[in-house]
PAMILUM-613656 format. One line per 4 residues: their letters; for each residue x, y, z of N, C-alpha, C, O. Coordinates in Angstrom, 1 decimal. Example, Ala and Ser with C-alpha at 12.3 -4.5 7.8 and 13.67 -1.06 7.14 Angstrom:
<rs>
as = 13.2:-5.7:7.8:12.3:-4.5:7.8:13.2:-3.3:7.8:14.2:-3.3:8.5 ~ 12.8:-2.2:7.1:13.7:-1.1:7.1:12.9:0.0:7.9:13.4:1.1:8.0;
</rs>
This chain:
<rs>
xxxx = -242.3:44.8:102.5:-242.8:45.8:103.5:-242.7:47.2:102.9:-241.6:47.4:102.3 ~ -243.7:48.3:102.8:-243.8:49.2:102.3:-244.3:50.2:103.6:-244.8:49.9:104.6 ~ -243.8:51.6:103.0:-244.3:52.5:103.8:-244.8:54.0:103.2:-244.2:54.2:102.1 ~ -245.6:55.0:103.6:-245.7:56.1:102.6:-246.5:56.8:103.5:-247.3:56.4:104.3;
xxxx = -246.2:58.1:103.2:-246.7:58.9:104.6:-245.8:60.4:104.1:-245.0:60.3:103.2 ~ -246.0:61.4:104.8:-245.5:62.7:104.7:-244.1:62.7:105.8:-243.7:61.9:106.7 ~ -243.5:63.8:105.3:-242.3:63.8:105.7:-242.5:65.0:107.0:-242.9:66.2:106.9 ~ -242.0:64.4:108.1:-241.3:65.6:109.3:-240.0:65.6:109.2:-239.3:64.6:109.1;
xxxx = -239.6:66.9:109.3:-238.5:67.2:108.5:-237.4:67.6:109.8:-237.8:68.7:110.3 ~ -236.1:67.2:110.6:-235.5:67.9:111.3:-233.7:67.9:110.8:-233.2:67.1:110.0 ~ -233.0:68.8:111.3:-231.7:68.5:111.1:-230.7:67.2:111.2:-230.9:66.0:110.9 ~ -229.1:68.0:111.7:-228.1:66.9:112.3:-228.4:67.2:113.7:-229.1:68.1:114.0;
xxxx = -227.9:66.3:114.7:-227.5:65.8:115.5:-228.7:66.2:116.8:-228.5:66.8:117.8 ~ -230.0:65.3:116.1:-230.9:65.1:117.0:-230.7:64.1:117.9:-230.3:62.9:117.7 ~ -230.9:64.5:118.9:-230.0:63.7:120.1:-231.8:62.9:120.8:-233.0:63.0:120.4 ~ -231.3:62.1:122.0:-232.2:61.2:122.5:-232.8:62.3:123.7:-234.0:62.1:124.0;
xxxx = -232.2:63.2:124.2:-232.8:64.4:124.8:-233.8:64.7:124.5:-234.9:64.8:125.1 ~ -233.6:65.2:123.1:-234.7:65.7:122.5:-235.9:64.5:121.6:-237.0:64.9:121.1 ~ -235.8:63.9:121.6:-236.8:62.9:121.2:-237.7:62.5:122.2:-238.9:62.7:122.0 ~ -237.2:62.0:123.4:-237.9:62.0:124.6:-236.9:62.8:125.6:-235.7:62.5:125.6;
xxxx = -237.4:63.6:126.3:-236.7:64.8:127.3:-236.8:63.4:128.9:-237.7:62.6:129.2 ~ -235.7:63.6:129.4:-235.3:62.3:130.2:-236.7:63.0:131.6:-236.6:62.7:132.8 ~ -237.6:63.7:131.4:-238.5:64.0:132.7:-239.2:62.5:132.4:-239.5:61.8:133.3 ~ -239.4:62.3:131.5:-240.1:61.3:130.9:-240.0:59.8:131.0:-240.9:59.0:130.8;
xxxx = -238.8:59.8:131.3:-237.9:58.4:131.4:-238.6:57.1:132.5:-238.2:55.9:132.6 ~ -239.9:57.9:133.5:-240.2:57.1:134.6:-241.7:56.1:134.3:-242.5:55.4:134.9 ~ -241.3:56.3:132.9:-242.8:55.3:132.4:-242.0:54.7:131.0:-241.1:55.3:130.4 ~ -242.3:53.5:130.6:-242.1:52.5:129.8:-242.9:52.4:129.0:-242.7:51.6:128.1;
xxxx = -244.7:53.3:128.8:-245.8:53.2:128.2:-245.9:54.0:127.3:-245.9:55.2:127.3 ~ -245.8:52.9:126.1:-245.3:54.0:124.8:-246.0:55.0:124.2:-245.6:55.8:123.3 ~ -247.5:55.0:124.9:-248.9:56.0:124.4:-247.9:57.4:125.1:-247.6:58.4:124.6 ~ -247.7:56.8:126.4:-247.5:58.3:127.1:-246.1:58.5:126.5:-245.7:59.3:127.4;
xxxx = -245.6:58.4:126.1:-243.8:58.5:125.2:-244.1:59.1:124.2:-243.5:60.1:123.9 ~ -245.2:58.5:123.5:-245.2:59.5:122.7:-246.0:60.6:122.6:-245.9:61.4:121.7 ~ -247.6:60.6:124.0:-247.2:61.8:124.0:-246.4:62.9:124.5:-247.0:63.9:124.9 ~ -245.0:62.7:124.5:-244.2:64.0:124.9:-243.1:63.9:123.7:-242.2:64.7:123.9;
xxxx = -242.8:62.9:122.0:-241.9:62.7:121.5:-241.7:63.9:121.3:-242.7:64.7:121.2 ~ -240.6:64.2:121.1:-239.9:65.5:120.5:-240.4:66.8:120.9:-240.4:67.8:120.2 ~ -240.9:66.8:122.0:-241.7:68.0:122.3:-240.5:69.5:123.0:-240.6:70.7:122.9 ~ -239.5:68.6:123.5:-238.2:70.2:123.7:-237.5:70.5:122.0:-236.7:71.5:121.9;
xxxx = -237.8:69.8:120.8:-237.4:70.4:119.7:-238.4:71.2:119.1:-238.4:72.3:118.6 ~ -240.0:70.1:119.1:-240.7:70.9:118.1:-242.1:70.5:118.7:-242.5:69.4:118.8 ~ -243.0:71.7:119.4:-243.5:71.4:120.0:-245.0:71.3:119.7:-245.9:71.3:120.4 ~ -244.8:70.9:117.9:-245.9:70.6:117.5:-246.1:69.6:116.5:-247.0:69.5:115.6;
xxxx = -245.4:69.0:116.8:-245.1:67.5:116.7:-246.0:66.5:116.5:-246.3:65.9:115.5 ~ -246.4:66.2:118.2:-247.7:65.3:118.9:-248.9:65.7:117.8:-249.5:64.7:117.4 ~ -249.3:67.2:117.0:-250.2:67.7:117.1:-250.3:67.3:115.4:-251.3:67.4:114.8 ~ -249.3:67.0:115.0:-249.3:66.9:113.5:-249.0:66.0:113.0:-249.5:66.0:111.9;
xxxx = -248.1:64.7:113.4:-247.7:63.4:113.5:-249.1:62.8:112.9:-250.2:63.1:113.4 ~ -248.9:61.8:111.8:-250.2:61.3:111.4:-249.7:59.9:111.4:-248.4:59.8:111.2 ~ -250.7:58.7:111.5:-250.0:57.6:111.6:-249.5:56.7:110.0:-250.4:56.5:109.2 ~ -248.4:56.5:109.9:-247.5:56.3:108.9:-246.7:57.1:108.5:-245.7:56.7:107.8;
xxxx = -246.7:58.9:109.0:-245.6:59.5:109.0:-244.3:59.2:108.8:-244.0:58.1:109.4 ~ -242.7:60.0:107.8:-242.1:59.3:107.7:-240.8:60.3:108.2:-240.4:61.2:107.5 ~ -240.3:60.1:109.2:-238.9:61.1:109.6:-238.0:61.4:109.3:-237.3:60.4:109.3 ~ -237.6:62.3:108.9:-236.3:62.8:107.8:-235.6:63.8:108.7:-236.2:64.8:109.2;
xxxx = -234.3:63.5:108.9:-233.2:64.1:109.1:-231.6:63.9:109.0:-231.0:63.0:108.4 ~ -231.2:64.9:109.5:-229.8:64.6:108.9:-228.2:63.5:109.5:-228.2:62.3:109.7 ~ -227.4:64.0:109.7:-226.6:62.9:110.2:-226.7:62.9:111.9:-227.3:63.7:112.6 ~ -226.2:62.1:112.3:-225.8:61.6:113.7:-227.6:61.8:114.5:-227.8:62.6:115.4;
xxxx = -228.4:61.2:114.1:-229.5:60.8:114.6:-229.5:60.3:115.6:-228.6:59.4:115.9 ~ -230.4:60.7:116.6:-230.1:59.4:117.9:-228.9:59.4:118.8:-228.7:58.5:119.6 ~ -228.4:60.3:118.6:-227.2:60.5:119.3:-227.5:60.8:120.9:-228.5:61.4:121.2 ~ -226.4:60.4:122.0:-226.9:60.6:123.5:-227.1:59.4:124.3:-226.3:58.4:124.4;
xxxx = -227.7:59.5:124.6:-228.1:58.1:125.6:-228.3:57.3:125.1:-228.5:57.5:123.8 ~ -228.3:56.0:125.8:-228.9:54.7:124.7:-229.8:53.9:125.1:-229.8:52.6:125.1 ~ -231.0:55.2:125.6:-232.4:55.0:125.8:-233.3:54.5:125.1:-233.7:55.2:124.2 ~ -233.7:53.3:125.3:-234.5:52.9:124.2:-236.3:53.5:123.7:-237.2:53.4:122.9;
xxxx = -236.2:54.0:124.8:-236.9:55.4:124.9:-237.7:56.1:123.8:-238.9:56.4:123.7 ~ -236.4:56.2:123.1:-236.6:57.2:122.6:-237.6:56.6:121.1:-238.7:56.9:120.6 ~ -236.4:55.3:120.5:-236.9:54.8:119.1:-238.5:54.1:119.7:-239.2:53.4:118.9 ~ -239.0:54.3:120.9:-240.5:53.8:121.3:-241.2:54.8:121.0:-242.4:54.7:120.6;
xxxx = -240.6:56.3:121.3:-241.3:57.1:121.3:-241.9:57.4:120.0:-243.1:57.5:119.8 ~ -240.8:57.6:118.9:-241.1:57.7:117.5:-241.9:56.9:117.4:-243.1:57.3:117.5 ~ -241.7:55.4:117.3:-242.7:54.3:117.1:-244.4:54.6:117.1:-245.2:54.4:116.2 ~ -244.5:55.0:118.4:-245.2:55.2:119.2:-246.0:56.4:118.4:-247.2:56.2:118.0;
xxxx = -245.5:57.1:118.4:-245.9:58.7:118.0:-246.8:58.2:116.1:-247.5:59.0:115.4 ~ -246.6:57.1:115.8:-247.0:56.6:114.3:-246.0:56.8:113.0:-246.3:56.7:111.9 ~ -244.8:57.2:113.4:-244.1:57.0:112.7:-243.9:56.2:112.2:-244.0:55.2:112.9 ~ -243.4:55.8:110.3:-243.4:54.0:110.1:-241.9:54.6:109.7:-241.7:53.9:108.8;
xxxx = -241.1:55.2:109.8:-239.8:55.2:108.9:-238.9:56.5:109.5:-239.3:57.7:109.8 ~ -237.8:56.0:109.5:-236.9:57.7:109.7:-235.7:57.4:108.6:-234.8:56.5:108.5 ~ -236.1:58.4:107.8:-234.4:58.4:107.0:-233.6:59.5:107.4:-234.1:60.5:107.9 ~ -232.2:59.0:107.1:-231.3:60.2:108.3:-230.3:59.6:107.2:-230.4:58.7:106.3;
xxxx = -228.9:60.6:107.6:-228.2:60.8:106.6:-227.2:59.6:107.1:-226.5:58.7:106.4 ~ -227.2:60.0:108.5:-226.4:59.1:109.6:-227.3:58.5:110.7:-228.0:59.3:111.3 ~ -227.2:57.2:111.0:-227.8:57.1:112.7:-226.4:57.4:113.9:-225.2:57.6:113.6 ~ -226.9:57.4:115.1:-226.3:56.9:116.2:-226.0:55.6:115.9:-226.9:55.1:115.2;
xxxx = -224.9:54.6:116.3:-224.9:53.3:116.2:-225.9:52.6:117.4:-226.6:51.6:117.1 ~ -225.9:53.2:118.4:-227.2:52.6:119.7:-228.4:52.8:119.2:-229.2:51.8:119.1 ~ -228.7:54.1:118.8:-230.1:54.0:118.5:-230.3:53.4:117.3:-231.4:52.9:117.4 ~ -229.5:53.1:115.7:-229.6:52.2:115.4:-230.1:51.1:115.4:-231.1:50.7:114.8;
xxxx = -229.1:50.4:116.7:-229.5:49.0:117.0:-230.9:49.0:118.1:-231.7:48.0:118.2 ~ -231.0:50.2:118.6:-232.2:50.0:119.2:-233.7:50.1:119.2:-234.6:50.0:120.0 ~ -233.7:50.6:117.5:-234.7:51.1:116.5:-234.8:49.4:116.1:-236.0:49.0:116.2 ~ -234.1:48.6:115.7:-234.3:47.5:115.0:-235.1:46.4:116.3:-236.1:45.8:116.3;
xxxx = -234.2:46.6:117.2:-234.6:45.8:118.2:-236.0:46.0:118.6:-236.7:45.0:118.8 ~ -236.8:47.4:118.7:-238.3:47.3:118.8:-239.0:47.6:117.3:-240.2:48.0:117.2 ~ -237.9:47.3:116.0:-239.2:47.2:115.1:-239.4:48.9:114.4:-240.5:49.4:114.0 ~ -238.6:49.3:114.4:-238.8:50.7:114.0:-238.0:50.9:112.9:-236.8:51.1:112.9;
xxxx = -238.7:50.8:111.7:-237.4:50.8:110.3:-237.0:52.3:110.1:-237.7:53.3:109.9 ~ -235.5:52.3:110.2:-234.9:53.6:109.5:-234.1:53.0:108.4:-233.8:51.8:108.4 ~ -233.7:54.0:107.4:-233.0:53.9:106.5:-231.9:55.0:106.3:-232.2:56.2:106.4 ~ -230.8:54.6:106.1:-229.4:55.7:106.0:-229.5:56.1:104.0:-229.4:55.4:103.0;
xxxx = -229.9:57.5:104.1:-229.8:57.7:102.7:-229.4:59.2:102.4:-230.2:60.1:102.5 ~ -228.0:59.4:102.0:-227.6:61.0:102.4:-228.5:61.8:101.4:-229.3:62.7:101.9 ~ -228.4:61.5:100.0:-229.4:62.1:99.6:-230.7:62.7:99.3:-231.1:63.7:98.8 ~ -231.2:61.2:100.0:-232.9:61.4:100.4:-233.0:62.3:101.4:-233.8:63.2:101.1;
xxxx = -232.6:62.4:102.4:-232.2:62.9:103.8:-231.5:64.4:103.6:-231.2:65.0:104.5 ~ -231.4:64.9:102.4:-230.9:66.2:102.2:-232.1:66.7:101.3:-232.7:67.7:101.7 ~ -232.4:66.1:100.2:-233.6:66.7:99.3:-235.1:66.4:99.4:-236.0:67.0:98.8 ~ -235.2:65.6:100.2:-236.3:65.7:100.8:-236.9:66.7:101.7:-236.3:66.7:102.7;
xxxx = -238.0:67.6:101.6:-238.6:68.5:102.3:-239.9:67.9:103.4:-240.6:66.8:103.5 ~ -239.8:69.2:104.2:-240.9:68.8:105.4:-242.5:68.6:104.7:-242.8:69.6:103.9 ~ -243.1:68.0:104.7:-244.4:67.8:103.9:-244.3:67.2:103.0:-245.2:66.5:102.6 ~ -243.1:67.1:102.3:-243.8:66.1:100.9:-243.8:64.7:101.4:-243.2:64.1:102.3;
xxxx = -244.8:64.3:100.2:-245.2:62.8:100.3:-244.4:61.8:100.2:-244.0:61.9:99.0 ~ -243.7:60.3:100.8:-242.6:59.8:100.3:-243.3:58.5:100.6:-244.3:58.5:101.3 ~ -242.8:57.3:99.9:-243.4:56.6:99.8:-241.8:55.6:99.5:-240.9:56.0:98.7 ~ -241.6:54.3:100.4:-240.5:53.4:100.8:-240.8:52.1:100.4:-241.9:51.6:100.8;
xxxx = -240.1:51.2:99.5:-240.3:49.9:99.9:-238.9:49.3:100.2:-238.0:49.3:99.4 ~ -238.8:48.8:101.7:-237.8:48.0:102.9:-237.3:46.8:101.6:-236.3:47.0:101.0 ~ -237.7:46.1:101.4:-237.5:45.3:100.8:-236.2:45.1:99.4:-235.4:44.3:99.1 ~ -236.7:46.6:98.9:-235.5:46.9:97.6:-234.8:48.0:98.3:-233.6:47.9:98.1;
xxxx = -235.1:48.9:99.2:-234.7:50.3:99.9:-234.8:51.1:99.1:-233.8:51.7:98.8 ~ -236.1:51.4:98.3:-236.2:52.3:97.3:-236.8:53.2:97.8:-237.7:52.6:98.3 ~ -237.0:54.4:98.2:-237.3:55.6:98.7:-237.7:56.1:97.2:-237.1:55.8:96.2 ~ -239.4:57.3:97.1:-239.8:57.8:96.2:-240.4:59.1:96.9:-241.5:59.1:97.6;
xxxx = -239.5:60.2:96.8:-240.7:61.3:96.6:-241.4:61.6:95.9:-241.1:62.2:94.9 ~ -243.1:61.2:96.4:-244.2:61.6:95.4:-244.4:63.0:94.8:-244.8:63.4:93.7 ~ -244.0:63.7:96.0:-244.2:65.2:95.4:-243.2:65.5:94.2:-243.6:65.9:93.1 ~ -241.9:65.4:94.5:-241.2:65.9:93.4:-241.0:64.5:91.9:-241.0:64.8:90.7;
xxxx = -240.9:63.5:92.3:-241.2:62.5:91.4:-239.8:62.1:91.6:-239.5:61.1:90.9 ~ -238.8:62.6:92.4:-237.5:61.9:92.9:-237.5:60.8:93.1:-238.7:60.5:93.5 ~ -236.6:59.3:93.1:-236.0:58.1:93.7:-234.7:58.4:94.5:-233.9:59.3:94.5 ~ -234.6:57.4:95.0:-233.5:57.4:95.8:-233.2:56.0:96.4:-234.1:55.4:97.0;
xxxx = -232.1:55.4:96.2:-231.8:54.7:96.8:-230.5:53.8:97.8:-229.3:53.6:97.5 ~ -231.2:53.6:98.9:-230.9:53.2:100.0:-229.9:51.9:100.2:-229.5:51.6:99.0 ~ -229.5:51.0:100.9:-229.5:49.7:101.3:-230.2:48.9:102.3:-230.3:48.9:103.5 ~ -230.7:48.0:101.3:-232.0:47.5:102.2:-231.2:46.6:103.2:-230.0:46.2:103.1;
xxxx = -232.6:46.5:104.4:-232.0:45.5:105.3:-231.5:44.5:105.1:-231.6:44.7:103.9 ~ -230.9:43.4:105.2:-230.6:42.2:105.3:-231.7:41.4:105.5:-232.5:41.8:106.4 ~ -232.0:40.2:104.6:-233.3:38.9:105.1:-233.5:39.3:106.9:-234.3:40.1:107.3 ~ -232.6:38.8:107.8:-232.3:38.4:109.3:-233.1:39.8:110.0:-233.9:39.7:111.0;
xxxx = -232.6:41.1:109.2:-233.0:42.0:109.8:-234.3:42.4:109.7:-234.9:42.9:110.6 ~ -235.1:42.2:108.0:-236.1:42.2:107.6:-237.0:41.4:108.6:-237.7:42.1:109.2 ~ -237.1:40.0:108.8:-237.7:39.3:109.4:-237.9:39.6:111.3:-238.8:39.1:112.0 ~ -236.7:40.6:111.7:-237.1:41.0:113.1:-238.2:42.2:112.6:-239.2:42.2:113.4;
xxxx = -238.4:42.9:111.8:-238.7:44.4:111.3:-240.2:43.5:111.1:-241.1:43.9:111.8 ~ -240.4:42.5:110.3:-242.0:41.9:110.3:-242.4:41.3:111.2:-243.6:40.9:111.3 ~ -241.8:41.1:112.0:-242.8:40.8:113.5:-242.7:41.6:114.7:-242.5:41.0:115.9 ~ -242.7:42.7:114.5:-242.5:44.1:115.2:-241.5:44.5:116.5:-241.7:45.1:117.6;
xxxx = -240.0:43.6:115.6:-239.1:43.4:116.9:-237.9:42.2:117.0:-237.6:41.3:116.2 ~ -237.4:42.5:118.3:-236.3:41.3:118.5:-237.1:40.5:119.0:-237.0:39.3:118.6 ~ -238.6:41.1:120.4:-239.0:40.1:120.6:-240.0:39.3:120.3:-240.3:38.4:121.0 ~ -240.4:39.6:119.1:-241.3:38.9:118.4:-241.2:37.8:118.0:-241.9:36.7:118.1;
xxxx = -239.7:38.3:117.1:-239.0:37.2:116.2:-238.0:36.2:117.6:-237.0:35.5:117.2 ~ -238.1:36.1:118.2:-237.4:35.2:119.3:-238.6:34.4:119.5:-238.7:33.2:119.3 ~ -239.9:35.3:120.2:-240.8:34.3:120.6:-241.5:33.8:119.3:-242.6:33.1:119.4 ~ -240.8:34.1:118.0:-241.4:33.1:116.3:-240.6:32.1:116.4:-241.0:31.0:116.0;
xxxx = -239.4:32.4:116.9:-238.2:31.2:116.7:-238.5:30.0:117.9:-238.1:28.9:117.7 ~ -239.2:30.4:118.9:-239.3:29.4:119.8:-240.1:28.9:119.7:-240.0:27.7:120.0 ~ -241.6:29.4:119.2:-242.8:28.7:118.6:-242.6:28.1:117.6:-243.6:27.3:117.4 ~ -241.6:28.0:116.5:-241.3:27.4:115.4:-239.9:26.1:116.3:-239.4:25.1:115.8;
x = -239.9:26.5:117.0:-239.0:25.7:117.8:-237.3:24.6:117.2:-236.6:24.0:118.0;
</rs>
């Protein structure tokens, strides 16, 4: 599984507030999630978000509630990737659970700039900025985790496991 897209660029300790602002919280429909993702940090976001986009920031990501909300909203918004230096441990687990790959890479997550081009393969956790001609690497998922991430989820891969029975 590969990914490659430009970089949106934010700090530490982007919280679940600000990814989706909790006014938002009264709908489950990820079009409308993401149109408001990140809109109390950066409010041009929605406006520049292209789909494959890849999110970069720094430690304690996702921190706050443990709204699942929020990793819909990115999802949603066309993001295929967030590298962060650190996650939240919830949003973590709740980025995997709907299929949203992030990757922990302090380095990439610090030298990486807003706009340049990056380009991911999940599989090795190789992270490549095209612009500067940088590598970087990550720790890729686990097989178990890989195979929820290819069928866009926990519940995908449950209803593969039950169809494979």
């Amino acid at each position: 599984m590969k990914a490659y897209g430009k970089a949106i660029k934010y700090g530490d300790n982007v919280d679940t507030d600000v990814i989706i602002p909790a006014r938002y919280l009264n709908t489950s429909d990820p079009a409308e999630l993401a149109a408001h993702c990140m809109e109390d940090l950066d409010k041009t976001f929605v406006k520049r978000v292209q789909k494959g986009d890849i999110m970069v920031a720094g430690r304690n990501f996702g921190s706050g509630s443990s709204r699942e909300h929020a990793p819909i909203a990115i999802k949603a918004s066309g993001i295929s990737c967030i590298i962060a230096e650190t996650f939240a441990r919830i949003f973590y687990r709740n980025a995997i659970n709907i299929g949203l790959p992030i990757l922990e890479c302090t380095e990439a997550a610090k030298e990486i700039s807003d706009g340049d081009e990056v380009e991911i393969d999940f599989n090795r956790g190789t992270i490549y900025n095209v612009t500067t001609g940088k590598s970087y690497q990550s720790e890729p998922f686990p097989d178990f985790i890989q195979k929820i991430m290819n069928v866009d989820g926990l519940v995908g891969y449950i209803k593969n496991q039950i169809r494979e029975g």
